[in-house]
C-alpha positions as CSV (number, residue, x, y, z in Angstrom):
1,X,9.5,16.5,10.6
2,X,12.6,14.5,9.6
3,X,12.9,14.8,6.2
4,X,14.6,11.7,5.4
5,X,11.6,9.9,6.7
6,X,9.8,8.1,4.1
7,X,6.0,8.2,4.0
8,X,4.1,4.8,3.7
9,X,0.3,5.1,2.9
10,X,-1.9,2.2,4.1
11,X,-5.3,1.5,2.3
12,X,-6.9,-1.1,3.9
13,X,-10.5,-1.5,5.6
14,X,-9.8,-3.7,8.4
15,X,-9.1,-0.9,11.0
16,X,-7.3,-3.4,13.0
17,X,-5.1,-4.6,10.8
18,X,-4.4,-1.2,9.3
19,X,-3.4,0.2,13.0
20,X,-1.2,-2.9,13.2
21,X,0.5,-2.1,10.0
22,X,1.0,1.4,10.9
23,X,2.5,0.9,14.2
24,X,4.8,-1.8,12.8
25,X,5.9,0.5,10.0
26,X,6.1,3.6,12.7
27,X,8.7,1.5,14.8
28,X,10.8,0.8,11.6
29,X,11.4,4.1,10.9
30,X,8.5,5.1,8.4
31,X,6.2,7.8,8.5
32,X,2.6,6.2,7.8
33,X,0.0,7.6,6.3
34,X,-3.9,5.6,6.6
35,X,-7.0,5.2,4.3
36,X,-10.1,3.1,4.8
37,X,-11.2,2.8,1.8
38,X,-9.7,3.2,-2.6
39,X,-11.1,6.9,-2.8
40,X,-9.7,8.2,0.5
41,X,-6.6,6.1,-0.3
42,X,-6.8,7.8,-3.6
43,X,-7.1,11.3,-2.3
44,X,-4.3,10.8,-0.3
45,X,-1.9,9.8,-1.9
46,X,-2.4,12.6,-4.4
47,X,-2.4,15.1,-1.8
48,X,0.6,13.7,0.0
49,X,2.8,12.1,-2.8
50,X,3.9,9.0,-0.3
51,X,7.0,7.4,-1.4
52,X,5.1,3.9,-1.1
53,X,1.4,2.7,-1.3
54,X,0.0,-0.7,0.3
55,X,-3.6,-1.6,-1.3
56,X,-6.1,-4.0,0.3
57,X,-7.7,-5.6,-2.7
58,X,-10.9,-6.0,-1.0
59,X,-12.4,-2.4,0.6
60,X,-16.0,-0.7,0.0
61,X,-16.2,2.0,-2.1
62,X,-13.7,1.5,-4.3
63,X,-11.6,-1.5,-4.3
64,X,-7.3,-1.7,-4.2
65,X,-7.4,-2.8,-8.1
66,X,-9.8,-0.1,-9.1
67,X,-7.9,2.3,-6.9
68,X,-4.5,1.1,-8.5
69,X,-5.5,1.4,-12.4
70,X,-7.1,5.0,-11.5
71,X,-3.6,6.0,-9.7
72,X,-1.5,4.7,-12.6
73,X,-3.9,7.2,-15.1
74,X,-1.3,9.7,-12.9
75,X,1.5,11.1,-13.8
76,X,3.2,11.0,-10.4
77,X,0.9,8.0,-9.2
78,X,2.3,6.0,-12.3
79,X,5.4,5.5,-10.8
80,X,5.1,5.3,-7.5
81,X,5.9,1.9,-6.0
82,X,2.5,0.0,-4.3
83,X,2.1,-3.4,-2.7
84,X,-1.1,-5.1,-2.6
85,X,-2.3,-6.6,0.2
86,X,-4.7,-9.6,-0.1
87,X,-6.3,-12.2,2.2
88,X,-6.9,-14.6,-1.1
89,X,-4.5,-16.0,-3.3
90,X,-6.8,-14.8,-6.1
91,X,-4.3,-15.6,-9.4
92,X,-7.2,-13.4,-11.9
93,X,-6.7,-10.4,-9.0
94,X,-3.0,-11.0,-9.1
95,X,-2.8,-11.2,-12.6
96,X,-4.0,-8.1,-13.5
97,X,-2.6,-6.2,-10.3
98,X,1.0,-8.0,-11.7
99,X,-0.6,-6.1,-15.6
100,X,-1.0,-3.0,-13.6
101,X,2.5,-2.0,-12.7
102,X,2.3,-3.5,-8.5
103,X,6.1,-4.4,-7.0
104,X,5.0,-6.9,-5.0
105,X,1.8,-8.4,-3.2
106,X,1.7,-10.0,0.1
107,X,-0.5,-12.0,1.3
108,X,-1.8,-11.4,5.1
109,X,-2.3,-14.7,6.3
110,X,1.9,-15.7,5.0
111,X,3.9,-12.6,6.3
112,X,4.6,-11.8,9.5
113,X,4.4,-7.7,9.9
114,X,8.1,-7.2,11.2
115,X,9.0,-8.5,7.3
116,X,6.6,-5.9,5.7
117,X,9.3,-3.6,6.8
118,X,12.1,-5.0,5.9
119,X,10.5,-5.8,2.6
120,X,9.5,-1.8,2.2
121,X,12.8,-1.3,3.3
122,X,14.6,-2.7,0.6
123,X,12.3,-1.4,-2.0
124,X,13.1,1.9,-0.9
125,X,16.4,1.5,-0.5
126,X,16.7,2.6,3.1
């Protein structure tokens, strides 16, 4: 694996969208990383320390806020960056995402993927 790589985890439920994501992110340079669901996004990115998180808000089991307040409980998963990803523009959801520590939220009907990217990119630095 190339090491200077950096590893993108995508939580979202829409399987579509997520393989959409991860291809777009794949062609940028990234090595992705996929979850269905806030536990298995959870899981991990504890197991596989990514350098950046995307969270759907809305996903069964355990939703991207509640998945976000348990990963900032983290040592590691405190500081990690995370976008959230969001089909509303929900301002109580963004509110307390903004309260727990997110970089940035996107919303999926007002981004074209090709500027996920370039936004990850320039949060990383890369």
């Amino acid at each position: 694996m190339d090491n200077t790589k950096k590893k993108i985890l995508v939580v979202d439920d829409d399987h579509h969208l997520l393989e959409t994501i991860g291809h777009t992110l794949k062609d940028a340079g990234f090595e992705v990383l996929t979850a269905y669901d806030g536990q298995e996004g959870l899981n991990t990115a504890y197991a596989q320390k990514p350098d950046l998180i995307i969270f759907d808000v809305i996903m069964p089991k355990m939703d991207g806020l509640t998945a976000l307040r348990e990963l900032r409980k983290d040592q590691w998963g405190g500081n990690v960056p995370v976008i959230i990803l969001t089909n509303a523009s929900d301002n109580d959801k963004l509110a307390e995402a903004l309260e727990l520590g997110i970089d940035e939220y996107i919303i999926k009907s007002n981004v074209q993927l090709s500027h996920i990217a370039e936004r990850i990119k320039r949060m990383l630095g890369v």
